[in-house]
C-alpha positions in Angstrom: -75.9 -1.0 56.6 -76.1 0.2 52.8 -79.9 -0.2 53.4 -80.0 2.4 56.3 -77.5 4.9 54.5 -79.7 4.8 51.6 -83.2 5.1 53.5 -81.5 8.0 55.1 -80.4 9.6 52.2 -83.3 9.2 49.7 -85.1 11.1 53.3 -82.9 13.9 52.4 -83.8 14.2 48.8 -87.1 13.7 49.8 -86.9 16.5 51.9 -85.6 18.6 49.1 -87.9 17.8 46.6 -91.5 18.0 48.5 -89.9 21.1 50.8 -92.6 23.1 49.5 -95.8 21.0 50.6 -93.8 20.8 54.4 -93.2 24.5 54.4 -96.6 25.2 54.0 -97.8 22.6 56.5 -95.1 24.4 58.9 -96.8 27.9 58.6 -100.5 27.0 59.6 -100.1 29.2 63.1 -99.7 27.4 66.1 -102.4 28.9 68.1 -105.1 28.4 65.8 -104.8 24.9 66.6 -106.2 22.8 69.1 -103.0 21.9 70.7 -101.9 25.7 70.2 -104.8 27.2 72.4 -104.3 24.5 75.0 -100.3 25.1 75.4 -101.2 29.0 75.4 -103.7 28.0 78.1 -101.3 26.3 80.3 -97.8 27.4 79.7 -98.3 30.9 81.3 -99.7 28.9 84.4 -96.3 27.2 84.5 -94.4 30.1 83.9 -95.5 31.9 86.9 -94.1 29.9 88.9 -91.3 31.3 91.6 -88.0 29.1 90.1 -89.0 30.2 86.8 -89.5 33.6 86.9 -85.8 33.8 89.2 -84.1 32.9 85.7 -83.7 35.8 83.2 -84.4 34.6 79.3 -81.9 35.0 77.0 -81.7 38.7 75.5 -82.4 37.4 72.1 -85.4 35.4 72.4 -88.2 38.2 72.5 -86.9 38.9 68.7 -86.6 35.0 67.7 -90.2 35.0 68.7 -91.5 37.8 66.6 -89.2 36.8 64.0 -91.3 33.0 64.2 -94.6 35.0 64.1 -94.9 34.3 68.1 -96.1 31.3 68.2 -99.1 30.4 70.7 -98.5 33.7 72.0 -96.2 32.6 73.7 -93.4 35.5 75.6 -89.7 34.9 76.3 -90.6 33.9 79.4 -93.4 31.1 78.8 -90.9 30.0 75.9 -88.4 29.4 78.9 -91.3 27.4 80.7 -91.8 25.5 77.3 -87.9 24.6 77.1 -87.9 23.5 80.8 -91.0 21.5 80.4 -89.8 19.4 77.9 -86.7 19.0 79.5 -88.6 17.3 82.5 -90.8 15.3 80.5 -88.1 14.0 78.9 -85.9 13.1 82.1 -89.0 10.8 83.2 -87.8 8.1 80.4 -84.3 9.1 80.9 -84.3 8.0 84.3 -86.4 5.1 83.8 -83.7 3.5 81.3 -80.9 4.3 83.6 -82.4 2.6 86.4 -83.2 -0.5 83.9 -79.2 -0.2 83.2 -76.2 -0.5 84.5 -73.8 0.0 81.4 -73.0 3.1 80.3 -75.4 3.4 78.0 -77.8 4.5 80.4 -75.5 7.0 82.1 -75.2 8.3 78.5 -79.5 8.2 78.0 -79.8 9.8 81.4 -77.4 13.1 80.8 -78.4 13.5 77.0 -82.1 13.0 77.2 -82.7 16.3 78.9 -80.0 18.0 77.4 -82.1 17.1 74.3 -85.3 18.0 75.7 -84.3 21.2 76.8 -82.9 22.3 72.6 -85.4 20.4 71.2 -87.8 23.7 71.4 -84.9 26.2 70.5 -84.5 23.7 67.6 -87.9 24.0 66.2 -88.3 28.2 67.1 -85.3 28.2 65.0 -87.1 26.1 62.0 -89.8 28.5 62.6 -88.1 31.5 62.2 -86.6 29.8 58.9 -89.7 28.7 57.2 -91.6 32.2 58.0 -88.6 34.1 56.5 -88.7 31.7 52.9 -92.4 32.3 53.0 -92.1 35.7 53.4 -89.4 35.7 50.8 -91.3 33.6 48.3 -94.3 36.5 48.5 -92.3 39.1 48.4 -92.4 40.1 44.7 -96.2 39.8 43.9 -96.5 42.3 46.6 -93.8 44.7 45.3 -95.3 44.7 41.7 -98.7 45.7 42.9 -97.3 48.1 45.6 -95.6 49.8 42.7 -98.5 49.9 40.2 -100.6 51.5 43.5 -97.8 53.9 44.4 -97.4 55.2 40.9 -101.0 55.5 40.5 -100.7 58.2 43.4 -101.6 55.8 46.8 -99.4 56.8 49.6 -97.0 53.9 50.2 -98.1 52.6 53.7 -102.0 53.0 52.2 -100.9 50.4 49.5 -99.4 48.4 51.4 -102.6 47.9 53.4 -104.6 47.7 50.5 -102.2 45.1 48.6 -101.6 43.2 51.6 -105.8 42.5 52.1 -105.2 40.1 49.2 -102.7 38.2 50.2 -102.5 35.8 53.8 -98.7 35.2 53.9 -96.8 36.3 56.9 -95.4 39.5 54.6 -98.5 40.4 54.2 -100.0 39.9 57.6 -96.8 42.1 58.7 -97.8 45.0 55.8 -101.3 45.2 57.5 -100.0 45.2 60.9 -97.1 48.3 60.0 -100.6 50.2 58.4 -102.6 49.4 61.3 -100.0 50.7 63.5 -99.2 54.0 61.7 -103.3 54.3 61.2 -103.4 54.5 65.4 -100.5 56.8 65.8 -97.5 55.1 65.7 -94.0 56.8 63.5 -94.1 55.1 60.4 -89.8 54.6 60.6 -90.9 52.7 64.0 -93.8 50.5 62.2 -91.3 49.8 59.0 -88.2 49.1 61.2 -90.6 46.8 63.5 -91.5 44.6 60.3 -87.7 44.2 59.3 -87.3 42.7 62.5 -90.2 40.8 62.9 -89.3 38.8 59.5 -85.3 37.7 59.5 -84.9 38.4 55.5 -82.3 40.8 54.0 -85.1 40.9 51.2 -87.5 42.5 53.3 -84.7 44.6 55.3 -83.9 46.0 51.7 -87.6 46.8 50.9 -87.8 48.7 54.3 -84.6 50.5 54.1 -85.9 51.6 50.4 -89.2 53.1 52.3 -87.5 54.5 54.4 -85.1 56.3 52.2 -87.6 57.6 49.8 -89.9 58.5 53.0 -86.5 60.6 54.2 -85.3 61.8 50.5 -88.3 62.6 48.8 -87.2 59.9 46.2 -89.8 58.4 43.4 -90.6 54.5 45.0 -91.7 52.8 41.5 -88.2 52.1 40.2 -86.5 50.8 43.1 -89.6 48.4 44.1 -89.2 47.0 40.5 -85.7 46.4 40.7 -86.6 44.4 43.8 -88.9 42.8 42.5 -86.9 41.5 39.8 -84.0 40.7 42.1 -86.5 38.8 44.7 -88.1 36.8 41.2 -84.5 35.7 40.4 -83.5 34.8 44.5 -86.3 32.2 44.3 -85.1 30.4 41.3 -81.4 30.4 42.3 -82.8 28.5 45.4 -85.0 26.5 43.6 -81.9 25.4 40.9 -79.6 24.8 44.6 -82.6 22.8 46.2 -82.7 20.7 42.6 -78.9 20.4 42.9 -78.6 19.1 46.2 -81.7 16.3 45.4 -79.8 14.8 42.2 -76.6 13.2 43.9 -78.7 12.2 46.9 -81.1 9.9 44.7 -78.5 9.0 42.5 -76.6 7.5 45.6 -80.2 5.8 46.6 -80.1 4.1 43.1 -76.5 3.1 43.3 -77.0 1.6 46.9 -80.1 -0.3 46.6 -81.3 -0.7 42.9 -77.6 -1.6 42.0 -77.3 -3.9 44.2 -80.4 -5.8 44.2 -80.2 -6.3 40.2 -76.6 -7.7 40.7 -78.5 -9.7 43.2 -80.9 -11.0 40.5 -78.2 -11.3 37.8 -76.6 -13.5 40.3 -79.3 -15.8 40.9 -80.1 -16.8 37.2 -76.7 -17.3 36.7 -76.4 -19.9 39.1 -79.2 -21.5 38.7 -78.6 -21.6 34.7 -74.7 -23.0 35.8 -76.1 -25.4 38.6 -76.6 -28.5 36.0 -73.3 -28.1 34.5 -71.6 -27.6 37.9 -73.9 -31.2 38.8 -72.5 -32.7 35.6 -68.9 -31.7 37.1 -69.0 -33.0 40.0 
């Protein structure tokens, strides 16, 4: 028992501490995978389908998609064909155990299996939306300073953002060169900034827009305010990185007092008994 508390918890801290190498596995884009082009290939096929298109998605999922960086391409509905998918796929075991049972534990497999199935993908779009919003956090200040050393050097502020973000391959940057692309074919620059804020679920980058948009509107100098971001951004990474630190340290330290503990008093144990078992011989 203290073994399985322990593995679990030095998981967690494990988690904490290497959260950065995972993140970064967890942003490589879905459909530039092998797996990725194959689900975009065949989850449209299913979502045609007459049952499916009767139910309506959920009014929130187009933006949880964007906000994810829509993965495999996928729209609200073939993300409702996903969820139902793996709901069925995972009633096939379900009902496997519950005929192989006849306790209630297979009643139990046989309802929560495809309950599971079925959140398992809301789970993970919600993980997605999370890791793309850190990552676009975490990028968020190299891209201010050089946005405000272009704009004071006279570069019109959706310009630099297109020229700043051509260096970078994060998902802010992917979204600056998508808001210039857009205004560059016609679209109303509040519509291309305001589309960004949404695609990326950050009050960071909400603030950044909100600040183009206001000196858009107001005529106001951009410089300052992007440094102050900037600086404010710089010091929301380390208060994270301090938390994530915090939350590691107790979790190894109960690792080490549940299994390294132990197993020395464990060892103590042994040599003294066998350095008392002659004299306990003697008295007997």
């Amino acid at each position: 028992m203290a073994a399985g508390v322990a593995g679990a918890l030095g998981a967690f801290a494990a988690r904490d501490l290497l959260g950065g190498p995972v993140r970064r596995f967890a942003r490589r884009d879905l459909g530039g995978s092998s797996a990725g082009r194959l689900l975009a290939a065949l989850v449209p096929r299913f979502g045609s389908l007459a049952v499916l298109r009767r139910i309506s998605p959920p009014s929130d999922l187009r933006a949880r998609l964007a906000a994810a960086g829509q993965p495999g391409g996928l729209q609200p509905r073939e993300w409702m064909a996903v969820t139902a998918g793996a709901a069925i796929a995972v009633s096939i075991p379900s009902l496997v155990v519950l005929a192989g049972s006849s306790g209630r534990f297979g009643v139990l497999v046989a309802i929560a299996g495809p309950l599971a199935g079925f959140a398992v993908p809301d789970l993970w779009l919600a993980r997605a939306v999370r890791v793309r919003s850190e990552a676009a956090v975490r990028e968020l200040p190299d891209l201010l300073d050089l946005l405000r050393v272009s704009v004071e050097a006279g570069v019109a502020p959706v310009r630099a953002m297109d020229v700043v973000a051509a260096q970078f391959d994060g998902p802010l940057a992917v979204e600056w060169r998508r808001v210039a692309a857009a205004v560059a074919l016609g679209e109303p620059q509040v519509t291309a900034i305001r589309g960004m804020s949404e695609r990326i679920a950050a009050k960071e980058v909400r603030a950044f827009a909100e600040a183009l948009l206001r000196s858009r509107r107001h005529g106001l100098p951009l410089g300052a305010t992007l440094a102050t971001q900037a600086s404010r951004a710089r010091e929301a990474r380390r208060r994270r990185i301090r938390e994530q630190a915090a939350r590691a340290g107790p979790k190894m330290q109960l690792v080490v007092a549940l299994v390294l503990v132990p197993s020395m008093l464990l060892i103590v144990t042994a040599l003294l008994v066998s350095e008392l078992r002659p004299t306990l011989g003697l008295a007997t």
